[in-house]
N, CA, C and O atoms as a printed pandas DataFrame, in Angstrom:
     atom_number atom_name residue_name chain_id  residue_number  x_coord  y_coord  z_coord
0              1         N          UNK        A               1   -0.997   28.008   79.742
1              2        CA          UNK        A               1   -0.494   27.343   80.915
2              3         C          UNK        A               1   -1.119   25.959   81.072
3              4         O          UNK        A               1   -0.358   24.992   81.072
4              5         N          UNK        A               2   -2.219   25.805   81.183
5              6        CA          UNK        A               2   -3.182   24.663   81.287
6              7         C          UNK        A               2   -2.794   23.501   79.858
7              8         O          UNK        A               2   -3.069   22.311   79.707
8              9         N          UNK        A               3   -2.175   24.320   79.124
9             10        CA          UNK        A               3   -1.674   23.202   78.101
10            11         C          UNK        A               3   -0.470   22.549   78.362
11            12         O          UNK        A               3   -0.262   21.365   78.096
12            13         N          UNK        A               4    0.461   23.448   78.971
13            14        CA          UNK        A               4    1.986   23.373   79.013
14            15         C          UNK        A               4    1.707   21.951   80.284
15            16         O          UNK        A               4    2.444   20.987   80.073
16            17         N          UNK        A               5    0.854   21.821   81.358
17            18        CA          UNK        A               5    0.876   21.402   82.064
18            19         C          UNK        A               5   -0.188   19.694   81.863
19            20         O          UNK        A               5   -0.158   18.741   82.641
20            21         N          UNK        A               6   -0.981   19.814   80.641
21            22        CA          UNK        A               6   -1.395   18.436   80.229
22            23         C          UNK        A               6   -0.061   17.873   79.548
23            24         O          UNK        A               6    0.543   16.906   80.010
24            25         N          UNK        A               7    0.252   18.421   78.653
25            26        CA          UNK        A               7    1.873   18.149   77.976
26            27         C          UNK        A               7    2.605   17.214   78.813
27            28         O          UNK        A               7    3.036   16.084   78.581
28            29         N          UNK        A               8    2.657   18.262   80.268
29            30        CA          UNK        A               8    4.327   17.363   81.196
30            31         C          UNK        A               8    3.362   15.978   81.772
31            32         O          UNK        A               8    3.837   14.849   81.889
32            33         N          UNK        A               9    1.878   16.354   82.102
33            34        CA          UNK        A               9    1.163   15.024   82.544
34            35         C          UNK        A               9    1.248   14.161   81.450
35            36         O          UNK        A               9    2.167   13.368   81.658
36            37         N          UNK        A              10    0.549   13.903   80.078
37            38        CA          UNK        A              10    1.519   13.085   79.334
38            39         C          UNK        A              10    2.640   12.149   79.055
39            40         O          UNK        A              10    2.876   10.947   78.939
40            41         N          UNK        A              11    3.221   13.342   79.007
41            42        CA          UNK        A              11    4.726   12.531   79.285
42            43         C          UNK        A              11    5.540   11.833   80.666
43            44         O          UNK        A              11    6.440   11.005   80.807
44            45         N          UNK        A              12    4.654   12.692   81.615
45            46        CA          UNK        A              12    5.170   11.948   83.119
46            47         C          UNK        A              12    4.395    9.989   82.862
47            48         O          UNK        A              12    4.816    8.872   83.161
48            49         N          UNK        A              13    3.097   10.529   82.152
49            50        CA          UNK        A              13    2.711    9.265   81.761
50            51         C          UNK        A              13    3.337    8.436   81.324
51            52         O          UNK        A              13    3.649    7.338   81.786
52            53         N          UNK        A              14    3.680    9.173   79.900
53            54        CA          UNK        A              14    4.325    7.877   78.733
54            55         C          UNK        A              14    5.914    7.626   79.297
55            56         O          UNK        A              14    6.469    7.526   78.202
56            57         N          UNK        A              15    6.721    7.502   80.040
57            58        CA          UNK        A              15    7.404    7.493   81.000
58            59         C          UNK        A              15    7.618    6.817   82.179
59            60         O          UNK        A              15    6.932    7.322   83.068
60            61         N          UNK        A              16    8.244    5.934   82.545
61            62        CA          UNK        A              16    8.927    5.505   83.866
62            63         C          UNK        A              16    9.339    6.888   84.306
63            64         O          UNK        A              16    9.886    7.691   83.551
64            65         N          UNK        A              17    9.115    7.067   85.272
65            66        CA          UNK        A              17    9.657    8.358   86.284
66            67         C          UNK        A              17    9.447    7.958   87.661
67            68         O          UNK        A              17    8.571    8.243   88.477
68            69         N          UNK        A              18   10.420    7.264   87.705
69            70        CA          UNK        A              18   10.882    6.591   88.858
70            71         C          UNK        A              18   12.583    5.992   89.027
71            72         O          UNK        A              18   13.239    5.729   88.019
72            73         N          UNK        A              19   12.979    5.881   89.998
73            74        CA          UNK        A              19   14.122    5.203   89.998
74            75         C          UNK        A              19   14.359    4.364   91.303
75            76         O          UNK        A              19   14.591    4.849   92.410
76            77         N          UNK        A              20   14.249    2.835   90.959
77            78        CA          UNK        A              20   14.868    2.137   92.029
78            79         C          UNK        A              20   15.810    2.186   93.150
79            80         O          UNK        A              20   16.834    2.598   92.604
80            81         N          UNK        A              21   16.197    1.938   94.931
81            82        CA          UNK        A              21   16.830    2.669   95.664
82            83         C          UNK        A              21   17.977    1.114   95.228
83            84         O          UNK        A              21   17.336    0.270   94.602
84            85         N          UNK        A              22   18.984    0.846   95.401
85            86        CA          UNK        A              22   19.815    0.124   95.780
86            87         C          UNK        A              22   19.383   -0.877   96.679
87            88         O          UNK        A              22   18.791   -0.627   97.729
88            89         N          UNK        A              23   19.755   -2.326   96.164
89            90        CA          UNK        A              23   19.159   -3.533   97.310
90            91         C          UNK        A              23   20.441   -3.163   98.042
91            92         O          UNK        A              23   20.197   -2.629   99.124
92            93         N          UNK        A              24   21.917   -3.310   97.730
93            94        CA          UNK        A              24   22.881   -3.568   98.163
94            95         C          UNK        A              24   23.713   -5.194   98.361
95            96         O          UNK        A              24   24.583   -5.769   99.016
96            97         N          UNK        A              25   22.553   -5.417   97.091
97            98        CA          UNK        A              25   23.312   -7.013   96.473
98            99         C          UNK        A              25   23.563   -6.854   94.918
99           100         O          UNK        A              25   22.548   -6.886   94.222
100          101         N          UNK        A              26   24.597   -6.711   94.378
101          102        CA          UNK        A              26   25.060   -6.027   93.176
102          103         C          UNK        A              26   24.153   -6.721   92.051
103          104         O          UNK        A              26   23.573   -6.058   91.192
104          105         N          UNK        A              27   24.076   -8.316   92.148
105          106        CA          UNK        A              27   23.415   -8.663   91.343
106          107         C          UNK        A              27   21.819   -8.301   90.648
107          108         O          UNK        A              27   21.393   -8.243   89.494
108          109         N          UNK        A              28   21.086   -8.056   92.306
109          110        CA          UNK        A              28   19.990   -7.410   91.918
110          111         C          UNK        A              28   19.844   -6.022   91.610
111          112         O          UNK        A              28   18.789   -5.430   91.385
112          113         N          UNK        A              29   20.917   -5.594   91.619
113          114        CA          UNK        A              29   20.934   -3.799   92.083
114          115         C          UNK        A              29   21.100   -3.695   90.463
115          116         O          UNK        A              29   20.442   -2.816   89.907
116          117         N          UNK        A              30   21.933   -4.532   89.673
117          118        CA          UNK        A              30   22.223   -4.773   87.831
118          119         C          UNK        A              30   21.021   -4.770   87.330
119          120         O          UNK        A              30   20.662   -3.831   86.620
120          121         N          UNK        A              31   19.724   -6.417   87.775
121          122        CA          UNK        A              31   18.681   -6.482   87.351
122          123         C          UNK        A              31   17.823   -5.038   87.136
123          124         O          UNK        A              31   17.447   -4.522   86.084
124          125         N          UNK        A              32   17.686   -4.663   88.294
125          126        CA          UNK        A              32   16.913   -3.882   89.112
126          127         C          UNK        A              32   16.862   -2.598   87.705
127          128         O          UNK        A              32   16.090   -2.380   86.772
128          129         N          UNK        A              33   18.132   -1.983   88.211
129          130        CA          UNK        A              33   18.356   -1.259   86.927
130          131         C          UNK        A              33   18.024   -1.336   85.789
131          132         O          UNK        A              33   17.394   -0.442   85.224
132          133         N          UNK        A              34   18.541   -2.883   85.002
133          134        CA          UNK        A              34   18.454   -2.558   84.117
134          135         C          UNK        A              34   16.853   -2.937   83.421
135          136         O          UNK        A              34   16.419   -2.607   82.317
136          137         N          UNK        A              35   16.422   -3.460   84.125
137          138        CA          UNK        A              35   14.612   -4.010   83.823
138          139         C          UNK        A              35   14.270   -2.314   84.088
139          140         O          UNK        A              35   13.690   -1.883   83.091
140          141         N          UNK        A              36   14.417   -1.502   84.883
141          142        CA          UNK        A              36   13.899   -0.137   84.884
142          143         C          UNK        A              36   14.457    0.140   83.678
143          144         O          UNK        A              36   14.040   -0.779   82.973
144          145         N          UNK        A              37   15.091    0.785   83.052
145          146        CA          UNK        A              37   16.340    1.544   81.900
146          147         C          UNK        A              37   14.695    0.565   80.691
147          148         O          UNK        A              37   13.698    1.196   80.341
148          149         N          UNK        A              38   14.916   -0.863   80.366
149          150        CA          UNK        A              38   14.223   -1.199   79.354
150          151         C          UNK        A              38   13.079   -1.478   79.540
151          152         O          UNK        A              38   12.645   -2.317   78.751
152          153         N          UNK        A              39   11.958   -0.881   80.741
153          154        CA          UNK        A              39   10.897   -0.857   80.745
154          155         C          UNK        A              39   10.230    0.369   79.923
155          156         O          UNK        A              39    8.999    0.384   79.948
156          157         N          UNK        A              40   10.777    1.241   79.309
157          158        CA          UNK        A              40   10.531    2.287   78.290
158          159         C          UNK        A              40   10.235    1.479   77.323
159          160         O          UNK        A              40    9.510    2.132   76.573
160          161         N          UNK        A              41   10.413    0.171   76.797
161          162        CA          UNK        A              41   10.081    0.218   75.546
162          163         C          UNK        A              41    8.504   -0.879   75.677
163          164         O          UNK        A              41    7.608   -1.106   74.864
164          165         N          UNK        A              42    8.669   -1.204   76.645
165          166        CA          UNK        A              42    7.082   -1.814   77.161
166          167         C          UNK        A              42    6.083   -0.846   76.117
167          168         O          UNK        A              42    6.247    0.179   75.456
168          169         N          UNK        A              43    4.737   -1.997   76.434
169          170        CA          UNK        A              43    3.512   -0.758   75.786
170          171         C          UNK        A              43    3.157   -0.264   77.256
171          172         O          UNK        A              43    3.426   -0.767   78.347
172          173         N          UNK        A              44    2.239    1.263   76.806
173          174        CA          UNK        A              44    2.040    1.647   78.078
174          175         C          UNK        A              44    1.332    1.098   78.903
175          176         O          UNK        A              44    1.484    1.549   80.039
176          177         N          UNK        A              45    0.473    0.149   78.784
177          178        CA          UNK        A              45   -0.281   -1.021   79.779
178          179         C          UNK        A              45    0.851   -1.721   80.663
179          180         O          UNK        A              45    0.900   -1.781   81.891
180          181         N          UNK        A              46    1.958   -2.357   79.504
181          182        CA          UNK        A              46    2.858   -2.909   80.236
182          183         C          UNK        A              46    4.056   -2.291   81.045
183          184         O          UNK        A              46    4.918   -2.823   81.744
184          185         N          UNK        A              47    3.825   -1.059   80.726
185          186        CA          UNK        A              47    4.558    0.335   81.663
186          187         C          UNK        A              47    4.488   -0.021   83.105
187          188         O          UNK        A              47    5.381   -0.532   83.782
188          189         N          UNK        A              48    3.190    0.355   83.502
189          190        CA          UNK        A              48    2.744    0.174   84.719
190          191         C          UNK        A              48    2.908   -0.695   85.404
191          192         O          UNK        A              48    3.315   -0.507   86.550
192          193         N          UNK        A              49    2.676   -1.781   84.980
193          194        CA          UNK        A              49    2.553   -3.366   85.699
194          195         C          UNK        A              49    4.332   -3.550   85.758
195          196         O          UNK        A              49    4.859   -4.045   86.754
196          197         N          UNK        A              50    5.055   -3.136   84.700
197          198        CA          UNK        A              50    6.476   -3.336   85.314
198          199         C          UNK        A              50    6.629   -2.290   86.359
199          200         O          UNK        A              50    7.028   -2.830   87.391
200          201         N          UNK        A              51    6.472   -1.009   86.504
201          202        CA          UNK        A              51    6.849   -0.147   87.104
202          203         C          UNK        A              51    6.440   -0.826   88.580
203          204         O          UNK        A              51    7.287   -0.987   89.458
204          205         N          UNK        A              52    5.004   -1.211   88.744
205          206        CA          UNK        A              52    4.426   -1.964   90.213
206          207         C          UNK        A              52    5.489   -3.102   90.851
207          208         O          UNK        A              52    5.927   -2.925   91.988
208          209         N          UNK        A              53    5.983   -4.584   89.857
209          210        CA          UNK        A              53    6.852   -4.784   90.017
210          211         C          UNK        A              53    8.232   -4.925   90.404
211          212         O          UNK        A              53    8.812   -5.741   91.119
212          213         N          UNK        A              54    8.700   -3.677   89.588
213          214        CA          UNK        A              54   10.031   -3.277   90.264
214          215         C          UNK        A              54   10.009   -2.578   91.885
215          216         O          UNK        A              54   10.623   -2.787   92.931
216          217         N          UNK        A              55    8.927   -1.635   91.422
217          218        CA          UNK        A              55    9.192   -1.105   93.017
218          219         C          UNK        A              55    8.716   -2.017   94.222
219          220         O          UNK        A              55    9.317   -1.914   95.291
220          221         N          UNK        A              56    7.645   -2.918   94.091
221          222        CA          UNK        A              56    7.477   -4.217   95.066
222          223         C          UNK        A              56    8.859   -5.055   95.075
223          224         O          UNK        A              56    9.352   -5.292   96.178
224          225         N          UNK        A              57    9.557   -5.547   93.835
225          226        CA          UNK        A              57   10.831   -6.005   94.051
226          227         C          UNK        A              57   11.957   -5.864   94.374
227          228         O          UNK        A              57   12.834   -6.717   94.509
228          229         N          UNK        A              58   12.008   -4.201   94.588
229          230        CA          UNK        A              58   12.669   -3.482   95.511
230          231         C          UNK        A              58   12.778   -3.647   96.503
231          232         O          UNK        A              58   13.803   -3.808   97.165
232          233         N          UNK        A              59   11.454   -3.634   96.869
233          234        CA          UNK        A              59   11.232   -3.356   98.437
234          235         C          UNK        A              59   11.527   -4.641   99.236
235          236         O          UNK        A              59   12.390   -4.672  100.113
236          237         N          UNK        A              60   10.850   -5.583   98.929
237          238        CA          UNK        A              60   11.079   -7.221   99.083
238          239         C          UNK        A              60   12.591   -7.186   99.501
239          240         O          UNK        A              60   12.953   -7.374  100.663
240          241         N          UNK        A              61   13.527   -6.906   98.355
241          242        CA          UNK        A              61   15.107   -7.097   97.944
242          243         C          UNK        A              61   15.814   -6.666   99.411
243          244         O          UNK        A              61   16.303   -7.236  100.386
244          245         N          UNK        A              62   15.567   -5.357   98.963
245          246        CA          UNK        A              62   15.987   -4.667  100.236
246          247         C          UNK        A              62   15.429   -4.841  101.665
247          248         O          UNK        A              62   16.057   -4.087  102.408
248          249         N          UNK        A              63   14.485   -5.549  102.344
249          250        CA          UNK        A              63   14.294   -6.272  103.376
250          251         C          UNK        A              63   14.879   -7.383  103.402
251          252         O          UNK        A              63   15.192   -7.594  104.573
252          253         N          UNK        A              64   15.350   -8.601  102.444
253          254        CA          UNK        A              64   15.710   -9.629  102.704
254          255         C          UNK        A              64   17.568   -9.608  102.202
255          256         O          UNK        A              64   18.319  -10.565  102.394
256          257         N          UNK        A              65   17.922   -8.487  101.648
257          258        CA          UNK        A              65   19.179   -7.782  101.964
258          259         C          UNK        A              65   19.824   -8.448  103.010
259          260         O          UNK        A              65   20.816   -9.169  102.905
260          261         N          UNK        A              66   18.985   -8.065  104.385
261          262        CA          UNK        A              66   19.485   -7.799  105.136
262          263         C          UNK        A              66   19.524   -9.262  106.281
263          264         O          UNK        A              66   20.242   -9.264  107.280
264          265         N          UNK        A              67   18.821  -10.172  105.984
265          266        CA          UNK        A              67   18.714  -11.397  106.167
266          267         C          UNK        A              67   19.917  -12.471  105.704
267          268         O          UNK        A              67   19.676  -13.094  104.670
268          269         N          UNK        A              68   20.859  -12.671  106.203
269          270        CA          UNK        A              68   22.321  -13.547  105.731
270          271         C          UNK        A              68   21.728  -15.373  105.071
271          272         O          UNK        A              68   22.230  -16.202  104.312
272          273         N          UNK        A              69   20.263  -15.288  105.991
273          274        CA          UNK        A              69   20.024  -16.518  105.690
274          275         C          UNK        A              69   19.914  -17.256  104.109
275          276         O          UNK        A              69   20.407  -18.197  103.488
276          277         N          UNK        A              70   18.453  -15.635  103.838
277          278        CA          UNK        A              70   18.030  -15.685  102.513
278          279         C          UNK        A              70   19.135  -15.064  101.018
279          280         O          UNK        A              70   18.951  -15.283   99.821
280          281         N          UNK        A              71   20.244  -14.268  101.682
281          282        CA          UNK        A              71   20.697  -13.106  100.690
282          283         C          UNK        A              71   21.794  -14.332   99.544
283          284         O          UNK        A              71   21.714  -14.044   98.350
284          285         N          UNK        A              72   22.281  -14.983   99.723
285          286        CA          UNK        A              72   22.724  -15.848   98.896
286          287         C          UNK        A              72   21.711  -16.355   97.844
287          288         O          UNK        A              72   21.769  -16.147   96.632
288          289         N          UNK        A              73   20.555  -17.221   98.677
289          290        CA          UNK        A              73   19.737  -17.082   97.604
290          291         C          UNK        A              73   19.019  -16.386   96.699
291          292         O          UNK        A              73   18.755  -16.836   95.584
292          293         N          UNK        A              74   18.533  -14.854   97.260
293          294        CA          UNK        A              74   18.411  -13.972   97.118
294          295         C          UNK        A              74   19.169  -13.219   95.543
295          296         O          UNK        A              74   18.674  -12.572   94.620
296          297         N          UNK        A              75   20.611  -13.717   95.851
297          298        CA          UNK        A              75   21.787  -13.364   95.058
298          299         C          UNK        A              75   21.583  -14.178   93.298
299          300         O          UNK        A              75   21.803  -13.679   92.194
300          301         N          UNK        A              76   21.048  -15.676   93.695
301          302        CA          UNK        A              76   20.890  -16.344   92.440
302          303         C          UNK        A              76   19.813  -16.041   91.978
303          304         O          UNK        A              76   19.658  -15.982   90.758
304          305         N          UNK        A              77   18.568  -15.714   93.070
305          306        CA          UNK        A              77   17.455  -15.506   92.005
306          307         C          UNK        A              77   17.322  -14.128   91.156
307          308         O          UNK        A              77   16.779  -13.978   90.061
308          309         N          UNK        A              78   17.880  -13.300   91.856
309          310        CA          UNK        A              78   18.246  -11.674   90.440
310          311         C          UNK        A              78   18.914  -12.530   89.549
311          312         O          UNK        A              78   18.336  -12.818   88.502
312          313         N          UNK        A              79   20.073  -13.006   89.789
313          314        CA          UNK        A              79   20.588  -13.410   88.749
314          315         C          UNK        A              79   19.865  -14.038   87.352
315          316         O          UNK        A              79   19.667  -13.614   86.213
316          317         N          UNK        A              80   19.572  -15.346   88.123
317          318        CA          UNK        A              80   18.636  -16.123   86.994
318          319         C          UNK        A              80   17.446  -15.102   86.253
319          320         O          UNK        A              80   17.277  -15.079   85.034
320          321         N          UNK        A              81   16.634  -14.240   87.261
321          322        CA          UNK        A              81   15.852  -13.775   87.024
322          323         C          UNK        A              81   16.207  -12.557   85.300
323          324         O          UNK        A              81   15.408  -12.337   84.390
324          325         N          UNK        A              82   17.372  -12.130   85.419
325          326        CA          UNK        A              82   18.428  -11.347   84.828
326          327         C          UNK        A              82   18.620  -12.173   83.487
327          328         O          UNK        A              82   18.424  -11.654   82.388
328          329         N          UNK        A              83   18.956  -13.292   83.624
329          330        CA          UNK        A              83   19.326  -14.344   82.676
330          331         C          UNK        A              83   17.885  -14.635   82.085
331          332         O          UNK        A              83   17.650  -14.295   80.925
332          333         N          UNK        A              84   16.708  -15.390   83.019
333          334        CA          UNK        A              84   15.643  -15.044   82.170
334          335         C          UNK        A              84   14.880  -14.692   81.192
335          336         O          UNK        A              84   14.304  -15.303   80.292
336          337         N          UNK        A              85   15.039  -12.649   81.789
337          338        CA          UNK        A              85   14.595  -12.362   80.867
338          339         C          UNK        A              85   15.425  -11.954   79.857
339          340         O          UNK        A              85   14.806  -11.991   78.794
340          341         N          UNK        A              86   16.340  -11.651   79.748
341          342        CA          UNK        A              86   17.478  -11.698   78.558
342          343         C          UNK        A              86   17.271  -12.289   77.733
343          344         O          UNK        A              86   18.013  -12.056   76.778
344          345         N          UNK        A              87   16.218  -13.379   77.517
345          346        CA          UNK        A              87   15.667  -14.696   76.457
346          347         C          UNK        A              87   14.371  -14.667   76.493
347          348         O          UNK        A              87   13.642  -14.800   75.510
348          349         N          UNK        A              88   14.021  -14.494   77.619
349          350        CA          UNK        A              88   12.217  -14.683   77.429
350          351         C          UNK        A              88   11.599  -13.675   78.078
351          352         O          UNK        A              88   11.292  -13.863   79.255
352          353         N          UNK        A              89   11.268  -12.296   77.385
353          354        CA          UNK        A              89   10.597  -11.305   77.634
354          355         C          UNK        A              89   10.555  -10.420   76.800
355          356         O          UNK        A              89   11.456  -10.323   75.967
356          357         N          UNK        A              90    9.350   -9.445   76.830
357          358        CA          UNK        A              90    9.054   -8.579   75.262
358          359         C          UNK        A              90   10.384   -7.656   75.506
359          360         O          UNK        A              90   10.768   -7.025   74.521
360          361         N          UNK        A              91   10.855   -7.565   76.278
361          362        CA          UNK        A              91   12.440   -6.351   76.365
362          363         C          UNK        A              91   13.738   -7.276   76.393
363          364         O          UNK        A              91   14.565   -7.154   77.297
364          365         N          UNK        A              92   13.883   -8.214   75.357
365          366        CA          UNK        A              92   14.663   -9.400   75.705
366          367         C          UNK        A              92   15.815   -8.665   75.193
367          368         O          UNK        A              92   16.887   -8.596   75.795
368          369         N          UNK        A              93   15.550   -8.075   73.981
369          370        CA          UNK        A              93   16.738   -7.398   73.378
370          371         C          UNK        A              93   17.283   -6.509   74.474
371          372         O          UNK        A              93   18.110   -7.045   75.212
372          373         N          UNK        A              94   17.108   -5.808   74.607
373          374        CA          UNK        A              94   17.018   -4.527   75.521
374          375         C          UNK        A              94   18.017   -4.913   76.582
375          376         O          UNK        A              94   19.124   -4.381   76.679
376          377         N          UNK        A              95   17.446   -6.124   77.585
377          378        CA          UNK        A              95   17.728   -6.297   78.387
378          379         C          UNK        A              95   19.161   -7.284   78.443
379          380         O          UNK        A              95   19.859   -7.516   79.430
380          381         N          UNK        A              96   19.326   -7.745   77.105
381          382        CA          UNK        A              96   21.010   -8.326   76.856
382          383         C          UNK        A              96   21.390   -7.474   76.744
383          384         O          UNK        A              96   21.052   -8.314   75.910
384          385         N          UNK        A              97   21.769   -6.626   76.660
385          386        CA          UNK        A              97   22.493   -5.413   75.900
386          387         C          UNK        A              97   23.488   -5.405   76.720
387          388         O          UNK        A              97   23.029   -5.776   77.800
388          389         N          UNK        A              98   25.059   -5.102   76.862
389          390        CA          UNK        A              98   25.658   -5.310   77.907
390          391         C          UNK        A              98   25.480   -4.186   78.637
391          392         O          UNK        A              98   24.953   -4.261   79.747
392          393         N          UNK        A              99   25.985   -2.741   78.000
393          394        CA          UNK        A              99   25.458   -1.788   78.865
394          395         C          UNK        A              99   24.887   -0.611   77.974
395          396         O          UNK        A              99   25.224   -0.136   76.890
396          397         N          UNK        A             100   23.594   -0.262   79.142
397          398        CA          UNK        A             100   23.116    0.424   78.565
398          399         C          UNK        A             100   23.641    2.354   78.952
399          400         O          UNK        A             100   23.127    3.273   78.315
């Protein structure tokens, strides 16, 4: 038993096991996704620090969602951010991919 259960700790490790909630701005809700989906191929140092990321950029997203002032801009920076890393990041491949 005590083995079966270092095993699933492990792997809960080597693993994203998490899933982003919806900003409810499509553009970031794409990013959002898909930087989660190709944060698997991160090393596991860089696991974490994306995983911290996304869910802070979540949270951010989805508070300023809801702000008409910021959400346009809001709208270009997933975008660019999307475009970004599609070129400049260790998941560059990954993250062009059209769908994963």
């Amino acid at each position: 038993m005590r083995h079966k259960l270092l095993f699933f700790w492990a792997l809960m490790m080597a693993t994203p096991a998490f899933a982003v909630d919806p900003t409810g701005i499509a553009p970031c809700d794409a990013f959002l996704k898909r930087y989660e989906q190709c944060s698997s191929y991160l090393s596991q140092k860089q696991i974490h620090a994306a995983q911290k990321e996304l869910l802070e950029s979540a949270m951010s997203m989805r508070a300023a969602a809801n702000n008409p002032t910021v959400r346009a801009d809001l709208e270009r920076f997933c975008q660019d951010r999307f475009n970004q890393m599609k070129t400049k990041s260790d998941i560059a491949e990954c993250m062009a991919k059209p769908d994963l």
